[in-house]
C-alpha positions as CSV (number, residue, x, y, z in Angstrom):
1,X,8.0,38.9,27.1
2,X,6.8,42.3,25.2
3,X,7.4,44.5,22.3
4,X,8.4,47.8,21.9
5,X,8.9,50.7,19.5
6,X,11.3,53.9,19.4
7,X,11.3,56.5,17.5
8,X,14.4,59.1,17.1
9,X,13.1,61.7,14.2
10,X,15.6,63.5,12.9
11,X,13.7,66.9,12.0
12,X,11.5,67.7,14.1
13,X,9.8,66.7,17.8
14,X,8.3,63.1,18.2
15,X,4.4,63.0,17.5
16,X,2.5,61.6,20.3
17,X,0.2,60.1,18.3
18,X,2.5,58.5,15.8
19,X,4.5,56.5,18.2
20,X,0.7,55.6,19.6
21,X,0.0,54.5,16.5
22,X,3.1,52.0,15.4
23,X,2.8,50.5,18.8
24,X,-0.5,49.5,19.0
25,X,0.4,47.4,16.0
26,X,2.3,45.0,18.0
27,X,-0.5,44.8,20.6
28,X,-0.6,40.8,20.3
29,X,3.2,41.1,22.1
30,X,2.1,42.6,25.2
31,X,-1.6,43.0,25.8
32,X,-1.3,43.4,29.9
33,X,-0.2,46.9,29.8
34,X,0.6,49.6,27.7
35,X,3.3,52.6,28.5
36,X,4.9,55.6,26.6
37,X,8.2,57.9,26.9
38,X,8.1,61.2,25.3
39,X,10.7,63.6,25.2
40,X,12.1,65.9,22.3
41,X,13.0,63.9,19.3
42,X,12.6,60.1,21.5
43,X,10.2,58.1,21.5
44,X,9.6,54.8,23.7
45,X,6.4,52.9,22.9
46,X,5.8,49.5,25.0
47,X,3.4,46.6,25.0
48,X,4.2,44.6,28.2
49,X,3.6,40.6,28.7
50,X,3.7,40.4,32.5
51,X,6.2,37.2,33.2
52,X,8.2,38.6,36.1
53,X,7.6,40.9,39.0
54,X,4.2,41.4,37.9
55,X,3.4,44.6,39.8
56,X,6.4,46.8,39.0
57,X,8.1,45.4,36.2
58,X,6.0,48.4,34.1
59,X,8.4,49.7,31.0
60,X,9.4,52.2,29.9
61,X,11.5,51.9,32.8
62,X,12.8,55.0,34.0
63,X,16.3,55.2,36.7
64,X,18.8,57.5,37.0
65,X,17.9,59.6,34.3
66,X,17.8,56.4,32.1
67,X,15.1,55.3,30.2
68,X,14.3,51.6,29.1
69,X,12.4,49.0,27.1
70,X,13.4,45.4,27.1
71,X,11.9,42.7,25.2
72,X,13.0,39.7,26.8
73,X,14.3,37.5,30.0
74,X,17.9,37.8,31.7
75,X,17.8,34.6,33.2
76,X,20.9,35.4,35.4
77,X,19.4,38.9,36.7
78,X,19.7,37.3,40.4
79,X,23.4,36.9,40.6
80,X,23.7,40.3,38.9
81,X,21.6,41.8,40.8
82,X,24.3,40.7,44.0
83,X,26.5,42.0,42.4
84,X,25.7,45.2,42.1
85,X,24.4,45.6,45.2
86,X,27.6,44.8,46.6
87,X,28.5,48.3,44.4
88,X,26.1,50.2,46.3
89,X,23.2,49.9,43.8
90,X,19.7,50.2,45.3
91,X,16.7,48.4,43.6
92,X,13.3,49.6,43.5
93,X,11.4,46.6,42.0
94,X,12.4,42.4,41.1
95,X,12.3,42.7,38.3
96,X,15.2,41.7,36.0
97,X,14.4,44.9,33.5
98,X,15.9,46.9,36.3
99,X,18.7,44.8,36.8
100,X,19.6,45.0,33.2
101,X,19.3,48.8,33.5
102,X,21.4,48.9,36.6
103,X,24.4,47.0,34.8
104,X,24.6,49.1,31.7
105,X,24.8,52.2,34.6
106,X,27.1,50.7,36.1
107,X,29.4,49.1,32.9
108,X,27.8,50.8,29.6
109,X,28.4,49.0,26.6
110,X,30.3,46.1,28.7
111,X,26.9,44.8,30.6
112,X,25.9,42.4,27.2
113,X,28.7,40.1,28.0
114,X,27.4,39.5,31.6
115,X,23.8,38.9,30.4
116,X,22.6,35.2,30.8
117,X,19.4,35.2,28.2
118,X,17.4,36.9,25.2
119,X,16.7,40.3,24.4
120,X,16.6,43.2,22.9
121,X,16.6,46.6,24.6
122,X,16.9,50.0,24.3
123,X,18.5,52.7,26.4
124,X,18.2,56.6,26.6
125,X,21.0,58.2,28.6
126,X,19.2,61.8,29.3
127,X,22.1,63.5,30.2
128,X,24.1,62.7,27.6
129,X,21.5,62.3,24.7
130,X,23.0,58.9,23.7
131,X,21.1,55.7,22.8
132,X,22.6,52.3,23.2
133,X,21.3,49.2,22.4
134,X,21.5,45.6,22.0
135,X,20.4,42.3,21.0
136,X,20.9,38.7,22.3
137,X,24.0,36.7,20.7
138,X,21.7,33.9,19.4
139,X,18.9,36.1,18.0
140,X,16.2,34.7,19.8
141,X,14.8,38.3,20.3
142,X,14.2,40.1,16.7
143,X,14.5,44.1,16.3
144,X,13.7,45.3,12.7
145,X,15.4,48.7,11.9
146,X,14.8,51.9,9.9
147,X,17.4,54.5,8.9
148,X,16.2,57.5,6.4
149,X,16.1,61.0,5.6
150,X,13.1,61.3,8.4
151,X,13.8,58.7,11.0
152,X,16.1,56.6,12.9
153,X,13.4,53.4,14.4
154,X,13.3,50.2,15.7
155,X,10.4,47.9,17.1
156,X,10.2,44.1,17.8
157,X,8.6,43.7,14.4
158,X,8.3,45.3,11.6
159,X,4.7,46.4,10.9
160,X,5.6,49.1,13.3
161,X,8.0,50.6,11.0
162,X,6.3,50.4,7.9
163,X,4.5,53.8,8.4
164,X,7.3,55.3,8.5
165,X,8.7,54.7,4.9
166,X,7.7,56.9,2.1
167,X,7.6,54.1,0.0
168,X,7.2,50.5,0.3
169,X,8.1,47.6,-1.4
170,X,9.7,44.4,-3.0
171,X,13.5,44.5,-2.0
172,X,14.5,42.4,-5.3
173,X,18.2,41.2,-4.0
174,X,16.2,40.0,-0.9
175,X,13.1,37.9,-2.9
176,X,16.4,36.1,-4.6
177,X,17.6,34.8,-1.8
178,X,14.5,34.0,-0.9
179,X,13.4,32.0,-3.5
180,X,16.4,29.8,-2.3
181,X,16.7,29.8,1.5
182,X,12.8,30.2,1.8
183,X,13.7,33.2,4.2
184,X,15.6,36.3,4.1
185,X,19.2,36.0,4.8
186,X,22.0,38.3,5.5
187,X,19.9,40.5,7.8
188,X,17.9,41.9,5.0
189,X,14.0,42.0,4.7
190,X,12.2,41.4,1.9
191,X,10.7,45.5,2.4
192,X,13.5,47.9,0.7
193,X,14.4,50.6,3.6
194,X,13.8,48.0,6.8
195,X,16.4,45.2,8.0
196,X,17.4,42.9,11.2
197,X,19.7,44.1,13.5
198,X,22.3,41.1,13.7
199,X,22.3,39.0,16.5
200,X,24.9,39.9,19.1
201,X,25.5,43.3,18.4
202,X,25.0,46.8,19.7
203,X,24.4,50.2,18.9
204,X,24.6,53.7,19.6
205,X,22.8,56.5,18.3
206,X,24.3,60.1,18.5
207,X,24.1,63.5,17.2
208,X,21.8,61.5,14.3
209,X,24.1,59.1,13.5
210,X,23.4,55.1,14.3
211,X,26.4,52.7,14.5
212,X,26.5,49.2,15.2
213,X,29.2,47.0,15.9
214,X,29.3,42.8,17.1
215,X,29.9,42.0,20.8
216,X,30.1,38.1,20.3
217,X,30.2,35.9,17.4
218,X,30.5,31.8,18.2
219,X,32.5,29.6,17.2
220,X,32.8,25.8,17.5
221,X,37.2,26.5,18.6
222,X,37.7,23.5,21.0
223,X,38.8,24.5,24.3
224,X,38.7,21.4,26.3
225,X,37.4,18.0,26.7
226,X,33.2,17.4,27.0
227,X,31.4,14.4,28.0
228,X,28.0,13.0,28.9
229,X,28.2,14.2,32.5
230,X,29.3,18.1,31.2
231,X,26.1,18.0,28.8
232,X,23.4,17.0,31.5
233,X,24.3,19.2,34.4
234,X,24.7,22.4,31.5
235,X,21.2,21.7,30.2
236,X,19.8,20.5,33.9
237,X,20.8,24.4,34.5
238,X,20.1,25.9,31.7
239,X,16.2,24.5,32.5
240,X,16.7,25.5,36.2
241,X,17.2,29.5,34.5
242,X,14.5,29.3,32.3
243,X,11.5,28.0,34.9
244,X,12.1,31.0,36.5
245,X,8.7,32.6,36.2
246,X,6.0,34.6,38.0
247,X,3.0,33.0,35.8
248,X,2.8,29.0,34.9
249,X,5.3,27.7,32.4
250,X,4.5,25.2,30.1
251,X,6.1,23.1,27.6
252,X,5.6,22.3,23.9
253,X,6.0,18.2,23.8
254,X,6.8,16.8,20.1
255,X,7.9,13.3,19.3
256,X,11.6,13.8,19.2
257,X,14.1,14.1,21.9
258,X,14.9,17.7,22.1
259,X,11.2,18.4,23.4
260,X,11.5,15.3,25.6
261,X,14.9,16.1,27.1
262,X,13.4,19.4,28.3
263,X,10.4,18.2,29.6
264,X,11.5,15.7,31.5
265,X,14.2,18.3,33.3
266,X,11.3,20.8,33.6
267,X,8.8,18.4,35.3
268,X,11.4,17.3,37.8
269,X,11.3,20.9,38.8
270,X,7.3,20.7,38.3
271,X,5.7,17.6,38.0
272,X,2.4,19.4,37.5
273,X,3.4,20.9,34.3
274,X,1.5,21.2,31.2
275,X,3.1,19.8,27.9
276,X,1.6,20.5,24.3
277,X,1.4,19.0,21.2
278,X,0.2,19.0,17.4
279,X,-0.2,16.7,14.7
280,X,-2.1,16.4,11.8
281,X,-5.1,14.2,10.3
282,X,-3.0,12.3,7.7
283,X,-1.1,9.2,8.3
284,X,2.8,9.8,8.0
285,X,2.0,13.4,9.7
286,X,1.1,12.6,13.2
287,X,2.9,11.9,16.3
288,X,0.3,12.6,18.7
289,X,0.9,8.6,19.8
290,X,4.8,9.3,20.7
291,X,3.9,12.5,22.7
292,X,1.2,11.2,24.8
293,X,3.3,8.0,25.3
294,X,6.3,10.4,26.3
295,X,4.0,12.0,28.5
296,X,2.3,9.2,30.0
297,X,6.0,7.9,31.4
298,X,7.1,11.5,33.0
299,X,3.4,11.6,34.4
300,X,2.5,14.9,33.3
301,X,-0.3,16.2,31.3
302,X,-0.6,16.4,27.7
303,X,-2.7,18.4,25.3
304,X,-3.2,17.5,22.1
305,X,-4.3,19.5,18.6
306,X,-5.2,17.8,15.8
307,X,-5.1,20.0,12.5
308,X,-7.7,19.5,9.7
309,X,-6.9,20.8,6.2
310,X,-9.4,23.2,6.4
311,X,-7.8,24.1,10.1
312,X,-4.5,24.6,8.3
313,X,-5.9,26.7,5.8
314,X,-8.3,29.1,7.3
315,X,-5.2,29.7,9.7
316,X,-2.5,31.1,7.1
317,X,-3.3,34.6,6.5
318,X,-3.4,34.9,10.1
319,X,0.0,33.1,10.3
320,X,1.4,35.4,7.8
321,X,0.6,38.4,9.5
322,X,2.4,37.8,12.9
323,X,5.4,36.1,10.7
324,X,5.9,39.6,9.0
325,X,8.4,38.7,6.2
326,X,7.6,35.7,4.4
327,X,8.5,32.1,5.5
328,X,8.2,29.2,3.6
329,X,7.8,27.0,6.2
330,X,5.3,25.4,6.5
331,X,5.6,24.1,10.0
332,X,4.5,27.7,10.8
333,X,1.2,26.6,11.2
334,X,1.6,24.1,13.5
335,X,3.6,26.3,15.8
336,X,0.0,28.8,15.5
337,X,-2.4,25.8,16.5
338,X,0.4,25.0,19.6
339,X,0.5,28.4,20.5
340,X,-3.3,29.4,20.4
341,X,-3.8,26.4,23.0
342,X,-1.0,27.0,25.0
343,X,-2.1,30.0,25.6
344,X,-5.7,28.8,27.5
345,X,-3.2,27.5,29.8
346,X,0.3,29.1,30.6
347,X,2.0,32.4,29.8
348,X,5.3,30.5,28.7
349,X,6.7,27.9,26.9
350,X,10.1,26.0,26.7
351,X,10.8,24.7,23.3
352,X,13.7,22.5,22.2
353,X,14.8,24.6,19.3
354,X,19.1,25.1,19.1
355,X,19.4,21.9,20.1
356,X,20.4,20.8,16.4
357,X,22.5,23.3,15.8
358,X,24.8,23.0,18.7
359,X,24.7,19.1,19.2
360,X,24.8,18.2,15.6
361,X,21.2,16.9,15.4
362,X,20.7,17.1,11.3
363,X,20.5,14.1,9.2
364,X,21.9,15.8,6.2
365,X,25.3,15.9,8.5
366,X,25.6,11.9,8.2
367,X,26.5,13.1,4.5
368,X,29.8,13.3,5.6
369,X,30.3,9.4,6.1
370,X,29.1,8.9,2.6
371,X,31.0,11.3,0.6
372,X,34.6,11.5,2.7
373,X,36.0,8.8,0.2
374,X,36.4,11.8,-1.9
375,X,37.2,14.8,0.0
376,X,41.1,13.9,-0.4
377,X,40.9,13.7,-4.2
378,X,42.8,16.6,-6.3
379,X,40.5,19.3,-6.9
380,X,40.7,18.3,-10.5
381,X,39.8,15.0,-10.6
382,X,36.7,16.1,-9.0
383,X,35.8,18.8,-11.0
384,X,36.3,16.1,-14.1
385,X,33.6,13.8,-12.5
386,X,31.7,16.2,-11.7
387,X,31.4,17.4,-15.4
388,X,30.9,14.2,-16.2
389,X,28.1,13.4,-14.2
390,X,26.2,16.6,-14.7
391,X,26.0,14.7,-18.7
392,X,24.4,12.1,-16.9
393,X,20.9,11.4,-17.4
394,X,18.7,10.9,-14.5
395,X,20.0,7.5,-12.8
396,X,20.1,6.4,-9.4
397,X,23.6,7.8,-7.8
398,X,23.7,10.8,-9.9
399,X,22.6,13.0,-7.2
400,X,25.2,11.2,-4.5
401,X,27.8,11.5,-6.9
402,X,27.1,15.3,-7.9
403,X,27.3,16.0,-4.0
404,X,30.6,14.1,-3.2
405,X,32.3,15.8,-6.1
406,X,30.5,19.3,-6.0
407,X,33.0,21.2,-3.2
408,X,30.5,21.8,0.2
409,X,30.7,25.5,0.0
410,X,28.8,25.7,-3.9
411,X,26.2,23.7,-2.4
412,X,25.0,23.7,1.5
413,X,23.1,26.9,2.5
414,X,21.7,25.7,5.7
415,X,19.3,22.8,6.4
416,X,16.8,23.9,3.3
417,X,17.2,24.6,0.2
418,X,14.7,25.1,-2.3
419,X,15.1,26.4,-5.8
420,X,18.5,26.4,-7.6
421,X,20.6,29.0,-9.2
422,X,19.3,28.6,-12.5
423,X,15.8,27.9,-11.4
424,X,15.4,31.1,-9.6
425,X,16.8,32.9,-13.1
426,X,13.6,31.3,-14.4
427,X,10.8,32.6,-11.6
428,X,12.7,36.0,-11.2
429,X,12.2,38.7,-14.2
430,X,14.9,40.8,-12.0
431,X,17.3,38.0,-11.5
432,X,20.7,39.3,-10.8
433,X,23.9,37.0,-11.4
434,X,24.7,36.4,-7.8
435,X,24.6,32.8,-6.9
436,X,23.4,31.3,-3.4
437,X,26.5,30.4,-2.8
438,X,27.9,33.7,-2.6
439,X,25.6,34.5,0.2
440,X,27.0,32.5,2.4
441,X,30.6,32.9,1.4
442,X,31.7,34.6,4.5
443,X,30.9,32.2,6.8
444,X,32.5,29.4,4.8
445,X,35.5,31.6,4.8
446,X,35.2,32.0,8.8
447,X,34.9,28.4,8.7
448,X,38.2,27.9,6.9
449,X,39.9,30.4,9.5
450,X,39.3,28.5,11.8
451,X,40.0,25.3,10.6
452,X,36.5,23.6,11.3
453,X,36.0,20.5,9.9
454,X,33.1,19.1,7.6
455,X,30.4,18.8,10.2
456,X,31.3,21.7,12.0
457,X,31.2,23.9,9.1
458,X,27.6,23.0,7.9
459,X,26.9,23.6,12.0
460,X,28.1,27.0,11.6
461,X,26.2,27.8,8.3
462,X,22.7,26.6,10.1
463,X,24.1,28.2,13.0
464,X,24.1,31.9,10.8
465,X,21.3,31.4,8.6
466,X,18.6,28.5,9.4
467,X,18.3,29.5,12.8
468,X,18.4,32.8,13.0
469,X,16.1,33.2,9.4
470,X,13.6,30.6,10.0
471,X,13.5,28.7,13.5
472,X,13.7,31.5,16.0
473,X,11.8,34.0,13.8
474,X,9.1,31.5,13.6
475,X,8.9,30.7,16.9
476,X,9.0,34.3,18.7
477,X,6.4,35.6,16.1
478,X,4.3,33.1,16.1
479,X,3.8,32.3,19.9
480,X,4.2,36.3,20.6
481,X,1.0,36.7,18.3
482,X,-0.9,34.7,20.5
483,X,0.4,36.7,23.6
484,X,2.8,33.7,25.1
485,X,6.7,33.6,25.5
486,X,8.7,31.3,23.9
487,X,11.6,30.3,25.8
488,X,14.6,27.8,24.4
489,X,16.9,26.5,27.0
490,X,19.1,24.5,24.4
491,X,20.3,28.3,22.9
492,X,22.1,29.4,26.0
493,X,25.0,30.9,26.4
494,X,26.4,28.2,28.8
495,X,25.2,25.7,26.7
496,X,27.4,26.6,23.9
497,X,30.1,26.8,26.3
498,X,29.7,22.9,26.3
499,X,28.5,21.9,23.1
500,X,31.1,23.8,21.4
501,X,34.0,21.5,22.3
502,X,32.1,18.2,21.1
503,X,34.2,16.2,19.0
504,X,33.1,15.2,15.3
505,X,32.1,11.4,16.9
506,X,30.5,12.5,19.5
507,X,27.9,15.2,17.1
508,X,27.8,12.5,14.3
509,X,28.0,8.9,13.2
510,X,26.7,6.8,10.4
511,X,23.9,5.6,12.5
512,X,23.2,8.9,14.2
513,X,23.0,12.1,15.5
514,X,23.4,14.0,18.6
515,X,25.8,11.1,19.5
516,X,26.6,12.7,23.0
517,X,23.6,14.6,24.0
518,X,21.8,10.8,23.3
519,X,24.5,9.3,25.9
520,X,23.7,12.4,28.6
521,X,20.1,11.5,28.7
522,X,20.0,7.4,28.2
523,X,18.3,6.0,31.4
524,X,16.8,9.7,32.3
525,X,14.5,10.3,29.2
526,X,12.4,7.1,28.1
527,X,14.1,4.9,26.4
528,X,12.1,4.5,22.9
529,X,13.5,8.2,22.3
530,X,17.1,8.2,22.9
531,X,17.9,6.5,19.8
532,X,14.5,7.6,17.8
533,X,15.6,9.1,14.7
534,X,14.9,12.5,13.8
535,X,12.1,13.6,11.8
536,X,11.3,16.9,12.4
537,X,7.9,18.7,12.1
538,X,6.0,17.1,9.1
539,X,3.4,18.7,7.7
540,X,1.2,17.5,4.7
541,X,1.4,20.4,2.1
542,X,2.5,17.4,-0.5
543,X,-0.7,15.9,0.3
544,X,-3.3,18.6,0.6
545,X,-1.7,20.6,-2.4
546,X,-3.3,17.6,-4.5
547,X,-6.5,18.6,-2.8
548,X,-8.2,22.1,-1.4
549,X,-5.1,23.3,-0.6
550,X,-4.1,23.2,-4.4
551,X,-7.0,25.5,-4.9
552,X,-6.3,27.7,-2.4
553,X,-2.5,28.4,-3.6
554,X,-3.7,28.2,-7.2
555,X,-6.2,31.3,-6.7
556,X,-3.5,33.1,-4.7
557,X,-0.9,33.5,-7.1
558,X,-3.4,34.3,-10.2
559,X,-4.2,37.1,-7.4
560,X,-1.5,38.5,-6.5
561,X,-0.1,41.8,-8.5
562,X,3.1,39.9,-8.6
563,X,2.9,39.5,-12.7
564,X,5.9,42.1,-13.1
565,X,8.0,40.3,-11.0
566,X,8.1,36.5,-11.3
567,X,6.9,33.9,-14.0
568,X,3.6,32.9,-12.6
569,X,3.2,30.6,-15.7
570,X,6.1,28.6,-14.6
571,X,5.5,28.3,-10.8
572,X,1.6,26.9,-11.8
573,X,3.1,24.7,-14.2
574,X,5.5,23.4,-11.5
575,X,1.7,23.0,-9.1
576,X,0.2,21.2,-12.4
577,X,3.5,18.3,-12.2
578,X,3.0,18.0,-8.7
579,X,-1.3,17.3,-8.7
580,X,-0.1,15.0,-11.8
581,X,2.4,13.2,-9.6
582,X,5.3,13.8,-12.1
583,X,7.2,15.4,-9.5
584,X,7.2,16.6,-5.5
585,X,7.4,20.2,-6.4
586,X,5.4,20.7,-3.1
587,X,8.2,22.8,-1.4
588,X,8.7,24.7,-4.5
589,X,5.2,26.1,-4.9
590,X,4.6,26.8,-1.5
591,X,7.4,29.5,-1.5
592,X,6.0,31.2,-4.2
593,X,2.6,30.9,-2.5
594,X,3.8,32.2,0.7
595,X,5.9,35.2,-1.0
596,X,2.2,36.2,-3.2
597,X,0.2,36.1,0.1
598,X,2.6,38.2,1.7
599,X,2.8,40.4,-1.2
600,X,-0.7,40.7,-1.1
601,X,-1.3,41.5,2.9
602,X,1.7,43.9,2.9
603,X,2.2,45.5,-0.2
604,X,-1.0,45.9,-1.7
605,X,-2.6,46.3,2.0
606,X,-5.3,44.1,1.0
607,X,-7.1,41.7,3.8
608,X,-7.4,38.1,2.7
609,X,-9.6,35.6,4.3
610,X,-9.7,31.7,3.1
């Protein structure tokens, strides 16, 4: 919906000029209006995307000697908005920001378990000189953080805060994860001094000191039987809540059935409504003809992109700027070219992401069928094969049997993984001796608290880290740089409610995934995509690195003052074996690539234009 920025200096008054200043750096989130709170030490800046209650929905947002911005929908502000009015509340606007205001009056720090939706927001109790705020329990919202001698700030990204450091650059623990995850885990950013705030958590600032503590964390603890009946009238709702919108909604239309499930649901509510979709000119890497097909059978309009190399590449240093951190991904691009049309068109977008988390949509989760035969062995049998096969040379099976006899928990770090432990020791001239693995150790250990089995536990790890690291942040920076909102109706909270009770058959088979969500929608959905396979988002890097591309990534690294800090001889060598054809080290390269551009744009401040 917007972005925001606030300042609380810890020395001194707030500078007018400086809180001017970070938040016309977000511009791109909110270019309908602009608004400032100044007062003492605080600072609100706000860049508003008009999406509900047009006229008066302006932020900061000021009530009862509270002030507000809110980044975000509450998609439940109607019923709470009752609610309180049976309290004796009076409303000056429709607008759900002042509903969300009204509740934290009304129940302070309780009011984030009531909210139905994402966000981050930011309160200013004047009379007791207290901030609280919060963000959304899936993440969808981000809100970057600083804490130093100087300042305490937050904004909606992280270019806003950079200003305020007295020094920037590489955080080294974070470009080792990195070079694994092909994101930033843990909360962390790749910029020493600025981090996340975790999803579903508040905080409080006071007297100078910032405190945050976790409201919700999910889990996958069955409560009670689910069926196909439970999942379509949850995600029927869940779409009713999110078409609620004061400007045209839109939605992005791929070839798989988490963007058809949605817009079939959202054009029963408006059959008029505009779907979107991307693919790209080489063969393997297109599903234009599914969309439009899907389309064609729901009767609604379909707009289709269709990205060139030389699209894709004039496109990423653009792309990099909105995505602040670098992201490997390289279906970041596509998301751009989707968005930048979109936006000709509607102010918001539903999107299928969450719905592989929650409904156990993953191909890599079939693993489990294939390697069960040796869960049940004695620890030490398997660690004796798995010695053994490590001395194997390179035969077909050696990589099955290294995964059925390596223990899940040394190995699975979410749905990507891209270097190894002793790979990144060769790229990384800082390399410290903490494995991947450890990373993620506290979630396998919730995991094993809780008793989840095989499935479940690699749900909860994408659940913690691929989603929250890569798919959401993708998706709100990218569509927020071209001024739309980016709405996800499988990642709500009463959703999860549902999804979370699945049983292991009914996430996961041999033959499939998303066993149950499949069954909700057979006979609704066309039936070509209720048992298409999942592919994902394709996107021809392993091609085009063979071609300009190569060049392109080639000249980047050579560029980039990055020569204290990773082996650039042995990331080029790694491009030279993939142009060969002696290996697909496509994915490999293109995280180096992506972590020099950014190093480049944001720590050397230098513009680059291909």
């Amino acid at each position: 919906m917007c972005g925001h920025v606030f300042i609380y200096s810890k020395n001194k008054k707030t500078n007018k000029d400086l809180i001017e200043n970070l938040t016309n750096k977000i511009h791109n989130r909110g270019p309908d209006d602009t608004g400032y709170f100044i007062e003492d030490n605080i600072a609100f800046g706000f860049k508003r995307l008009s999406i509900i209650d047009l006229e008066k929905g302006k932020q900061p947002f000021e009530k009862d000697n509270y002030v507000m911005i809110f980044n975000g929908e509450i998609y439940n502000y109607e019923d709470l908005r009752n609610n309180l009015e049976k309290l004796n509340h009076k409303f000056s606007t429709d607008s759900d920001t002042e509903v969300l205001l009204t509740s934290y009056i009304e129940n302070k720090e309780k009011c984030v378990k009531d909210l139905r939706g994402m966000f981050s927001f930011l309160i200013y109790d004047r009379n007791l000189k207290i901030i609280f705020g919060a963000r959304d329990e899936f993440g969808i919202k981000p809100l970057y953080y600083i804490n130093n001698e100087n300042y305490i700030a937050f904004s909606s990204e992280y270019k806003a805060l950079i200003e305020l450091l007295e020094e920037v650059k590489v955080n080294e623990d974070s470009l080792q994860s990195y070079l694994s995850f092909q994101y930033v885990p843990n909360y962390k950013t790749m910029i020493e001094g600025i981090k996340r705030v975790p999803n579903g958590t508040y905080f409080t600032i006071e007297n100078g000191i910032l405190k945050f503590k976790r409201y919700n964390k999910h889990n996958f603890i069955k409560e009670r039987e689910v069926n196909k009946e439970d999942v379509y009238a949850v995600l029927k709702d869940s779409i009713d809540h999110h078409m609620i919108s004061n400007v045209e909604v839109g939605v992005f239309l791929s070839g798989g059935i988490d963007s058809t499930i949605i817009a079939t649901l959202a054009s029963k509510i408006n059959p008029k409504i505009k779907s979107f979709s991307v693919g790209f000119d080489v063969d393997g890497y297109n599903e234009l003809e599914v969309a439009k097909k899907t389309a064609e059978k729901l009767g609604i309009e379909n707009i289709q992109i269709k990205v060139t190399q030389e699209d894709y590449i004039k496109a990423l240093p653009k792309v990099m700027y909105y995505l602040d951190d670098p992201l490997a991904d390289p279906s970041c691009v596509g998301i751009h070219f989707l968005s930048q049309e979109a936006k000709k068109h509607v102010k918001v977008v539903l999107s299928g992401e969450g719905a592989d988390e929650l409904f156990g949509g993953y191909n890599i989760y079939k693993e489990y069928y294939s390697v069960k035969s040796f869960l049940n062995l004695p620890d030490k049998i398997k660690n004796t094969l798995n010695t053994v096969v490590l001395k194997m040379p390179n035969i077909k099976g050696k990589n099955y049997l290294l995964r059925a006899t390596t223990p899940l928990k040394n190995r699975y770090i979410g749905n990507a993984k891209i270097f190894e432990n002793n790979e990144v020791e060769k790229i990384m001239y800082g390399y410290k001796k903490i494995t991947y693995s450890k990373r993620v150790k506290h979630i396998y250990e919730d995991s094993k608290s809780k008793n989840y089995n095989y499935i479940t536990t690699m749900q909860n790890v994408d659940l913690n880290t691929w989603l929250e690291g890569d798919i959401l942040i993708k998706g709100d920076k990218i569509s927020m740089g071209h001024s739309i909102e980016l709405r996800v109706p499988f990642l709500d909270k009463e959703v999860f409610k549902v999804a979370k009770n699945l049983d292991l058959d009914q996430k996961v088979t041999k033959l499939n995934t998303k066993v149950l969500l499949r069954a909700a929608f057979k006979g609704i959905i066309p039936n070509s995509m209720v048992e298409k396979k999942k592919l994902g988002f394709p996107t021809p890097i392993r091609v085009w690195l063979k071609e300009d591309l190569g060049d392109v990534v080639r000249k980047t690294i050579n560029d980039s003052q990055t020569d204290d800090i990773i082996d650039k001889e042995y990331i080029l060598h790694l491009l030279d074996e993939h142009i060969k054809g002696v290996a697909d080290n496509s994915r490999k390269v293109w995280t180096i690539f992506i972590f020099c551009m950014w190093h480049i744009m944001f720590i050397e401040n230098l513009d680059i234009e291909y």
